[in-house]
C-alpha positions in Angstrom: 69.1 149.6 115.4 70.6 147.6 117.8 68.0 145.1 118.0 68.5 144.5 114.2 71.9 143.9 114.6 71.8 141.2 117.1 68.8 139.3 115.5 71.2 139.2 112.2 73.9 138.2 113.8 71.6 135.4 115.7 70.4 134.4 112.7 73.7 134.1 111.4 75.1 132.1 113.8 72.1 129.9 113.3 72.8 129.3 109.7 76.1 128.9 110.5 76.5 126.2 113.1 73.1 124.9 113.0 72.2 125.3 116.6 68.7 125.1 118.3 66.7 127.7 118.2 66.4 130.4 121.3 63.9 133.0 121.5 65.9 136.0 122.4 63.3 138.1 124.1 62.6 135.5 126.8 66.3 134.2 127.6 69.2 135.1 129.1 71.0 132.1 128.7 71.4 128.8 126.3 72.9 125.3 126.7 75.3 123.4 124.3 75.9 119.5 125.2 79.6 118.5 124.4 81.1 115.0 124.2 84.1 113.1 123.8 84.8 109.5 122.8 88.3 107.8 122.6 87.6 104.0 121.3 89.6 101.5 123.1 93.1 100.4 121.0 92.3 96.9 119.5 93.1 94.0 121.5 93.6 90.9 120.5 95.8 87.3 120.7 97.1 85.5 117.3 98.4 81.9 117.9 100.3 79.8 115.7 101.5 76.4 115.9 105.1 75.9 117.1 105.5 73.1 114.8 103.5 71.2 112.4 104.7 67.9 110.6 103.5 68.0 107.2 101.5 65.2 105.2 103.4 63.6 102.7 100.2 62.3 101.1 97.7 64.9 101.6 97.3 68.2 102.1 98.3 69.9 105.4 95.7 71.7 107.5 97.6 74.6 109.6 95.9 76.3 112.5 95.5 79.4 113.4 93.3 81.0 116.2 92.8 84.4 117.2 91.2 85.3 120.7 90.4 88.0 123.1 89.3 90.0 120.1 87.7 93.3 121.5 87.7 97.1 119.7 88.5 96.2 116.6 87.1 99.2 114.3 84.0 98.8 111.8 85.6 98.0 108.5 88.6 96.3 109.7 90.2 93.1 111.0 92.8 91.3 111.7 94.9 89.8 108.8 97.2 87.0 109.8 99.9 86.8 106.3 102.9 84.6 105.1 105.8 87.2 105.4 108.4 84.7 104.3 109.3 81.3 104.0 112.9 80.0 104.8 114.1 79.9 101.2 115.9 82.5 99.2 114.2 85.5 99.0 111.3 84.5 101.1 110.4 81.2 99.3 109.0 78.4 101.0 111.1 74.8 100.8 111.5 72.1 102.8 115.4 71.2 102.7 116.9 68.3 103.9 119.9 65.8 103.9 120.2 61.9 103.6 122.1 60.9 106.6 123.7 58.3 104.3 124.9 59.9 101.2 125.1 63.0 102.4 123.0 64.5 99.2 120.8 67.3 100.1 117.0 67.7 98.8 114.3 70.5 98.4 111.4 70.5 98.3 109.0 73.9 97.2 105.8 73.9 98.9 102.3 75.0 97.6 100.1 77.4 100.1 96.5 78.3 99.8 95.0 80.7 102.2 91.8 82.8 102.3 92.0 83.4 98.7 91.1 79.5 98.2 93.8 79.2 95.6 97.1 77.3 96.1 100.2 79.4 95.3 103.9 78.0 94.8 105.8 79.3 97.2 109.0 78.4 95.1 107.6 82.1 94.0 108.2 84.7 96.2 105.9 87.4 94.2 102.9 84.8 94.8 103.2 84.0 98.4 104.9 86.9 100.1 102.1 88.9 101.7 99.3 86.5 101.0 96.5 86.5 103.5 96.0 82.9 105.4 93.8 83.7 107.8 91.8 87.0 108.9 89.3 87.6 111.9 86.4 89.9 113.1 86.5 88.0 116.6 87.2 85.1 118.6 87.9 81.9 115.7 90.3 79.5 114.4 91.2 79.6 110.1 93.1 76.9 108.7 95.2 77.3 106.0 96.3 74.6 103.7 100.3 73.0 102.6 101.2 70.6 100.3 104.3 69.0 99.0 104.9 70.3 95.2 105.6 66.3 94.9 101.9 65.5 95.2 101.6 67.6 91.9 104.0 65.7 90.6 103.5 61.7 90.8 105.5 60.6 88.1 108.5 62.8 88.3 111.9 61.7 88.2 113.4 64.6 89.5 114.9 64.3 93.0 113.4 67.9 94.3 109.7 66.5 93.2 109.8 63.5 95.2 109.6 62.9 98.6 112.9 61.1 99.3 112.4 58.1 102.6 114.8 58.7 104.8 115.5 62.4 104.7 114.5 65.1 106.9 112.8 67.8 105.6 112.5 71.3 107.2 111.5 74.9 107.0 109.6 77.3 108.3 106.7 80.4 107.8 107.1 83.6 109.3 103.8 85.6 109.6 102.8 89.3 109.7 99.8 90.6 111.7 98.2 93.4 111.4 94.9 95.5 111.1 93.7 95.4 107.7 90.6 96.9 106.0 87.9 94.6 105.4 87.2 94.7 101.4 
């Protein structure tokens, strides 16, 4: 009876946990393997330019590179977006002031990333959050501004053309972070 009892609970514990197979009768002992894995933390650099002077004819090509890129998990990678732009509620102008009248300009910006399309970034909803540049490893993506003027060749309004003689500035703050790849 005994015998019956251990060969059902054997065979249970076979079923169960799907273990190799050990002839009872000729063993007094069995092996299990065990592991343990911790995958390294990602590591990686994201660089930026520190400036960039835009085009006031073309469209702006704006670097950036992303090195040292080890552990980053299957199905992810690292997404480089526009968080906000210097404007009002994250937009993205240039502002200036003529030194001689003392009027002040601005001037919205248009910004295409890895989507390929260009987006006004007069509107916060369209630009805030949009990806400009995203990495599996070591690279550099450029993504693209332009001056709403050059949209704009005939307009009369001050803000849609480029006014000589005034200095025009912003800036982009980014977020990086680990994104899924989809």
């Amino acid at each position: 009876m005994r015998k019956i009892a251990f060969g059902a609970a054997l065979l249970a514990a076979v079923s169960m946990f799907g273990t190799v197979p050990v002839n009872a009768a000729n063993t007094t002992s069995g092996r299990t393997d065990l592991s343990l894995y911790v995958a390294n933390d990602p590591v990686y650099t994201v660089t930026v330019p520190e400036t960039v002077a835009l085009s006031a004819t073309e469209n702006t090509q704006v670097p950036i590179t992303a090195s040292d890129v080890k552990y980053i998990p299957e199905g992810k990678k690292i997404s480089v977006t526009l968080d906000r732009g210097n404007g009002a509620f994250g937009r993205l102008y240039l502002e200036g002031t003529n030194e001689e009248t003392g009027k002040e300009y601005m001037m919205t910006l248009y910004v295409k990333g890895t989507d390929g399309e260009f987006k006004m970034g007069a509107l916060e909803n369209q630009i805030k959050g949009m990806e400009l540049a995203s990495f599996t490893e070591d690279g550099t993506m450029n993504y693209e501004l332009r001056p709403a003027a050059l949209d704009y060749p005939d307009s009369t309004s001050d803000n849609l053309v480029i006014q000589k003689g005034v200095h025009y500035s912003g800036y982009v703050t980014y977020g990086i972070e680990l994104a899924d790849i989809q």
